[in-house]
Every structure is written in C-alpha cells, then in structure tokens.
C-alpha positions in Angstrom: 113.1 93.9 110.4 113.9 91.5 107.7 113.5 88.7 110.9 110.2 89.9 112.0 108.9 90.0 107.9 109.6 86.2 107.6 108.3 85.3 110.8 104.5 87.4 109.5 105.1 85.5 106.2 105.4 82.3 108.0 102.5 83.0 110.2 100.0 84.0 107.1 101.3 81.0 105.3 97.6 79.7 105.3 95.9 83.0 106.1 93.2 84.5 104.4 93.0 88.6 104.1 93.6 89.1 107.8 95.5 91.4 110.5 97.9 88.8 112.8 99.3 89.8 116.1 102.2 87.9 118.1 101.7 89.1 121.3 105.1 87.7 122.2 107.4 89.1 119.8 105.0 92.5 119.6 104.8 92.0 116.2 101.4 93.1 114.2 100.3 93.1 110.7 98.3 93.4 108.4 98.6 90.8 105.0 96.3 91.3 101.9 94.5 89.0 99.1 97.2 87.3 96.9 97.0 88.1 93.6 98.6 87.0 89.9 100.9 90.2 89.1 102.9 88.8 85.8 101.4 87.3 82.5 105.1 86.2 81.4 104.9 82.5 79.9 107.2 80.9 81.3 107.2 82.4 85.1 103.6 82.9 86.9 104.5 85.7 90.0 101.8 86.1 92.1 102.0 88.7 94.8 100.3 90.1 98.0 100.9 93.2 100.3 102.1 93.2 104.2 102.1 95.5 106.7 104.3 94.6 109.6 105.1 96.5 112.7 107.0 96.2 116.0 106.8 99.4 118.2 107.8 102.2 116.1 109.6 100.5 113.4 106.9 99.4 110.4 107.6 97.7 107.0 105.4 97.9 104.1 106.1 95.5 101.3 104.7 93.7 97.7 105.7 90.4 98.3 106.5 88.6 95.6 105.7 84.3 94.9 106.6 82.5 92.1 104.2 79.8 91.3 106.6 76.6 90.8 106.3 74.4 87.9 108.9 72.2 88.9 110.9 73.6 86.0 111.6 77.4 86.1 113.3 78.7 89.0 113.3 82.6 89.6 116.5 84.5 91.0 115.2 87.7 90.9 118.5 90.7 91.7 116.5 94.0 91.1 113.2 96.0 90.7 113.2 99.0 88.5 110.1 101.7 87.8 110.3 104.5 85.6 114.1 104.5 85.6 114.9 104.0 89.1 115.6 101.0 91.5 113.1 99.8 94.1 114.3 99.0 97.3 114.1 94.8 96.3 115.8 92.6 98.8 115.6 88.6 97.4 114.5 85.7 100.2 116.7 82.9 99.0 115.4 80.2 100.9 112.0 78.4 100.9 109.8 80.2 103.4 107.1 76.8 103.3 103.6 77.5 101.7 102.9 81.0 100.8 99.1 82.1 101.5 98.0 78.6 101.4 99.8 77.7 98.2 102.0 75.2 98.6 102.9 75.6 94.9 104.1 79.1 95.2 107.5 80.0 96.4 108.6 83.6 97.8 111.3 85.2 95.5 111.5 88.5 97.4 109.6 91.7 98.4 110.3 95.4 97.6 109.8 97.6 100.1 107.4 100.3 99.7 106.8 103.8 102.0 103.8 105.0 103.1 103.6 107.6 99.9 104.2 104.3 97.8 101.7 102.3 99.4 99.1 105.9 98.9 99.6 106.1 95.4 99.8 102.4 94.5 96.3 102.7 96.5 94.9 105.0 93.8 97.0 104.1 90.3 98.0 100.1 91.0 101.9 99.7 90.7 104.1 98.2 88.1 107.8 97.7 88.1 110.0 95.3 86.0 111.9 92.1 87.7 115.4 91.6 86.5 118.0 88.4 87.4 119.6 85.9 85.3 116.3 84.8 83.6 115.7 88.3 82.0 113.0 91.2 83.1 109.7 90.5 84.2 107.2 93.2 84.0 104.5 93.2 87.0 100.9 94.9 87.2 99.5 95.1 90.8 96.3 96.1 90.6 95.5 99.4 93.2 92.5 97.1 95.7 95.3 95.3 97.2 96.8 98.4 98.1 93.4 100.0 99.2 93.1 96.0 100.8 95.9 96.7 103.4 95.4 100.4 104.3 91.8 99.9 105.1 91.2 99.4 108.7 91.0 96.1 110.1 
C-alpha cells in the first residue's frame, strides 16, 4: 500500500481539498487542507490527511511536509503519543511538490485507524517527532480530520 500512498501523494501534488480517483490502478482517495502542525524554530512541519483506497484494503494517514529552508533537513525515525509509538514509516526520497508547495518536502506519514481518524475528528491530535535533530512536538487541529471523513 505504501506504492499506491505515493502515487495519491504525487497525484495531489497541486490539489486543492479534493477526492482523486485513478481509474486504472483502482485507486481512490480522499486528501485534506494542508496545514502548519509544529511551531519549533528551526523546522516548520506542515501536514495534511489522506485517505487512500484500493478494493478492500484502505490507508488513513497524517502526512507530514517539512517546509525547506535550504538549511535544516529533517530525518524524522519515530512518532510517540502518550507513551506509545505511532505506526510512523519515513519517505526518504523527494516525492516533488507537496500540495502545491514546492518549498515543502514529505518527511513521512503515520498511519492512523479508523478509531484514530474518529477521535482526532473530535479532540485534534498531537504526537512528538523524534530523529537525529531531536523531538518535535505536533498539534493537528480536529477540521482536517472532520475535512477527510466528510463525504465528498
């Protein structure tokens, strides 16, 4: 599934809150309103919610951008909340502009299920970033959630 999630992130590269459908590959989704999820001064994360789907298999993620200012680079490794470890996988190669901003650059998306996606709907959803750099703590607030559960 981790093919079919870069192949919707290329697609909504310049996308606007939309649903895509590739009728070839069967692959539908559903991508929400980027937003700036980290106030951390020396590494802007932005971030925005996808909903992908291929027959019976669907993956719900917060994908995570780092705006590039040509002189921090993020290697993001984990993503904890409340103690435990988020299912984080990295995306170590550029994926080419990221919901229209060339300046941003995805780092890597954790995984959510549909309970996560619910509650992060109602509360918003925070976890803390940790790599090399240190630990970033995010904020997403709960309308992009509510954003990519409501119906298209």
């Amino acid at each position: 599934m981790l093919r079919a999630l870069a192949l919707l992130l290329f697609l909504a590269a310049c996308a606007t809150p939309t649903t895509l459908e590739t009728v070839d590959s069967g692959l539908s989704g559903r991508i929400t309103d980027q937003v700036r999820i980290s106030d951390h001064p020396h590494h802007v994360l932005m971030g925005h919610v996808l909903i992908a789907a291929r027959g019976d298999e669907i993956t719900r993620a917060l994908v995570i951008q780092q705006r590039r200012d040509g002189v921090h680079s993020l290697r993001i490794r984990q993503a904890w909340q409340d103690g435990r470890s988020l299912p984080y996988r990295s995306l170590n190669r550029r994926l080419g502009c990221i919901r229209g901003q060339c300046r941003d650059n995805a780092v890597g998306f954790i995984s959510l299920s549909a309970a996560m996606l619910e509650r992060a709907a109602q509360a918003g959803f925070s976890a803390t970033l940790i790599g090399p750099e240190g630990a970033i703590e995010i904020t997403v607030p709960p309308r992009i959630f509510a954003q990519a559960l409501a119906p298209p």
